[in-house]
N, C-alpha and C positions, 0 to 999 in steps of 0.2 A: 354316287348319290344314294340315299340313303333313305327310302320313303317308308311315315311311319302313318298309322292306318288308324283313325281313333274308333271306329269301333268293327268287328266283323262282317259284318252286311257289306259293307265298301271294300271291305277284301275279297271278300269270297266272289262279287261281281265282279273285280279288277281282274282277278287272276282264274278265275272259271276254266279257261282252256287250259291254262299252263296245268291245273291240276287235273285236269282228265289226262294227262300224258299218262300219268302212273298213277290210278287209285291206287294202288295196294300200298303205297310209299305215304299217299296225301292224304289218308282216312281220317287220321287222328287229326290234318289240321281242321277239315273239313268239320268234323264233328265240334270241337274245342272253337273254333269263332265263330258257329252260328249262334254259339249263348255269349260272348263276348260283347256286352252294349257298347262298351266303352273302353277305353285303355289306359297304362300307367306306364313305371315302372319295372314293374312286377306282375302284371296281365299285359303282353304289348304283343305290336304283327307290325314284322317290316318286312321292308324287301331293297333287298341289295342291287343297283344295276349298272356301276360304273363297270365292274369286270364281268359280265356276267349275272345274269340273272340270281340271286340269291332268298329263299322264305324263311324269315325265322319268325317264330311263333310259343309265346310261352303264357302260357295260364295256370294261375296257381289252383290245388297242389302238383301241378304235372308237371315233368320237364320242357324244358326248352326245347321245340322241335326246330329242323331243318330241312329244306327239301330245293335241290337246286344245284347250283355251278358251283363247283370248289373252288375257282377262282375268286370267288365274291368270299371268301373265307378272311383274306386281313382286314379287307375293310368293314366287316359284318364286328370282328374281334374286335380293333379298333376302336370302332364306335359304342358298343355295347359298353366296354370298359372306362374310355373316357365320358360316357356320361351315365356310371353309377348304374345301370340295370341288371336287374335280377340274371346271376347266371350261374347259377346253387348247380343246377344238374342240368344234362343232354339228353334227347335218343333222337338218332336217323340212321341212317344207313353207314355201314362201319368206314369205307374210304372217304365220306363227307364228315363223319365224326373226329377222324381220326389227324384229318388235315387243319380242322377246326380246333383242334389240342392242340396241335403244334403251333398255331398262331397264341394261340393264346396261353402259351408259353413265355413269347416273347414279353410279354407284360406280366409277368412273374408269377402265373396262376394256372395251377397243376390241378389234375384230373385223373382219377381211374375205372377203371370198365367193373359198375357193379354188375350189371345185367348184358349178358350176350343172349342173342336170339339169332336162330334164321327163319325165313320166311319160307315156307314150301307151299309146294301146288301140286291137286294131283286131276288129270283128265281122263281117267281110266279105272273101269269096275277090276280088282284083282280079284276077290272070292265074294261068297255069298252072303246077303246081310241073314242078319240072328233074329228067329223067330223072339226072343226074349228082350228083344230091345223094343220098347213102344214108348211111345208118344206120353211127357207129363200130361199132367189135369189141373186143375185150377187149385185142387186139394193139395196140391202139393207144395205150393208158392212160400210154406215157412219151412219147410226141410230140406227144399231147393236152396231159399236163403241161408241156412247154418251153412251146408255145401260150399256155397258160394260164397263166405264168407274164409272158410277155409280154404278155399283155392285161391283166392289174393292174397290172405299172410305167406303160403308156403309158397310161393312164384314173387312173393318179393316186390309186391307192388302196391304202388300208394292208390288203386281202386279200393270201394269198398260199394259193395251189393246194396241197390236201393230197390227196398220192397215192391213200392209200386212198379218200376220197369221190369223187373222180372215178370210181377203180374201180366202187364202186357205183351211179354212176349211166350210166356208160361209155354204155346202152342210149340213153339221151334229148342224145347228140349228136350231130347232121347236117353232115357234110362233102361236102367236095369233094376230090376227089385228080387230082394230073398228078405226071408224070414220079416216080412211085411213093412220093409222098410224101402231106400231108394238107397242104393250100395255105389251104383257107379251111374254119372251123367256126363252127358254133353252138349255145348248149346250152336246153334247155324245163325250166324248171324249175314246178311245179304251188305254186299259192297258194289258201287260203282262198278260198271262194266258188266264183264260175265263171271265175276267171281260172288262165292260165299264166303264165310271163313268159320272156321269151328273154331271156339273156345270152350272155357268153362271145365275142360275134362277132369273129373275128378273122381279117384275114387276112396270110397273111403280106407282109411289103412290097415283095418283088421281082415279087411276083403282084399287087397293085394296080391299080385303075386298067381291071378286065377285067369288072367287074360279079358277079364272084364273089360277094359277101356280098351284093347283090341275089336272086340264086338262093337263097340258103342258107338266107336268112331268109325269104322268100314262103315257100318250100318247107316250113319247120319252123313257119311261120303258118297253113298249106290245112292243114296236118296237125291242126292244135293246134281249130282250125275245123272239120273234119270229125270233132271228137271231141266237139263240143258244147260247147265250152269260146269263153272270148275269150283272145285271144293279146294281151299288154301287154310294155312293155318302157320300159326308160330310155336316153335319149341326152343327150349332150352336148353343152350349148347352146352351148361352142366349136366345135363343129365340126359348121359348116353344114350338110356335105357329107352327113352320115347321117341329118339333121333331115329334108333334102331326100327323100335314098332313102326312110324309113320315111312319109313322108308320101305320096310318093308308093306306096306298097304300100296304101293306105290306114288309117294308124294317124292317130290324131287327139290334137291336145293334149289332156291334163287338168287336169296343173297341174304346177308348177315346183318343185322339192328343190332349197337350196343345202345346201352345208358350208361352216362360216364357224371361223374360224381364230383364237383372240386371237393378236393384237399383244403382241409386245416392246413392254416400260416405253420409253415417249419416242418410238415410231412413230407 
């Protein structure tokens, strides 16, 4: 059976416990159907329960999330396909993703992994945070925005930086500044549970290469750790380089997010 949710509020009350099982997994549904009024097509929340409990959840411009029992995979495919609903692009967790492609195979609709990510955590200070890492300012909320706007083109993501919420969170990001500018940032955003999670890291490219975003990020991690919290974050499994760094900070794998893409008819 196949239950479909017309607007957020009646989901998010329906399944409250099922998603405290795993914040770290259920963030983005959480976040995406509390603005959800209403449902379509193309913005819609189900839930799967003849085989297992199944969430799928898609709000434009984002993809299709998922969070739940693999088993509830054919008939989640099944039904999405026979009745026309938006299923352009995925991200969950890569064993639920990946089972969800092979269903949906069967009904002649291929998919490829634009975006791999894994999820790391870390519960432990390894060295000292950097005198040179302090706290934005309010002044800073249009040079944070460029930043932040280069840091969703080049991570490949359909976000884009809205002036005002930065403004409101301006206090929870840690830079670094030379030659009177802001060179490299980070931002701590709070999640369900006892986790935080860093994003935002960026540094700009002519500053590369200096260990900048090594500082920025232990530093906004001893913090987030001296707060009684764990510090978690996402990186990108192209690019070695920050697998490396954050491994080395001590963050440890937990498990792998892709985004998967349908194919064009005939690819």
């Amino acid at each position: 059976m196949i239950r479909i949710y017309p607007n957020g509020e009646e989901f998010l009350k329906e399944n409250a416990e099922l998603l405290l099982q795993a914040p770290e997994k259920t963030a983005f549904f959480k976040g995406n159907a509390a603005s959800m009024k209403e449902t379509d097509k193309v913005n819609y929340i189900l839930r799967c329960e003849d085989s297992g409990i199944l969430l799928a959840l898609k709000k434009s411009p984002y993809s299709l999330l998922l969070y739940g029992d693999r088993n509830g995979v054919e008939e989640l495919a099944s039904f999405l396909k026979e009745n026309d609903y938006d299923i352009s692009s995925l991200m969950c967790e890569e064993e639920l993703g990946d089972a969800f492609v092979r269903a949906m195979e069967k009904h002649s609709l291929f998919y490829k992994v634009s975006i791999s990510m894994t999820f790391m955590k870390c519960d432990r200070i390894s060295e000292p945070s950097s005198a040179d890492v302090v706290p934005a300012v309010g002044e800073d909320v249009e040079e944070i925005f460029t930043m932040a706007e280069r840091f969703f083109i080049d991570c490949g993501l359909p976000d884009r930086p809205d002036r005002k919420s930065l403004k409101e969170k301006i206090g929870s990001f840690r830079c670094i500044r030379e030659e009177g500018k802001i060179v490299c940032m980070a931002c701590s955003t709070p999640m369900e549970g006892n986790m935080q999670r860093i994003t935002h890291v960026y540094t700009r490219p002519e500053y590369r290469g200096k260990s900048l975003a090594r500082r920025v990020v232990n530093t906004l991690k001893n913090e987030i750790l001296e707060n009684g919290r764990t510090a978690c974050l996402y990186v990108d499994n192209a690019n070695p380089v920050s697998s490396h760094l954050y491994a080395s900070l001590g963050f440890q794998n937990m498990y792998r997010q892709n985004t998967y893409q349908l194919l064009p008819d005939g690819e």
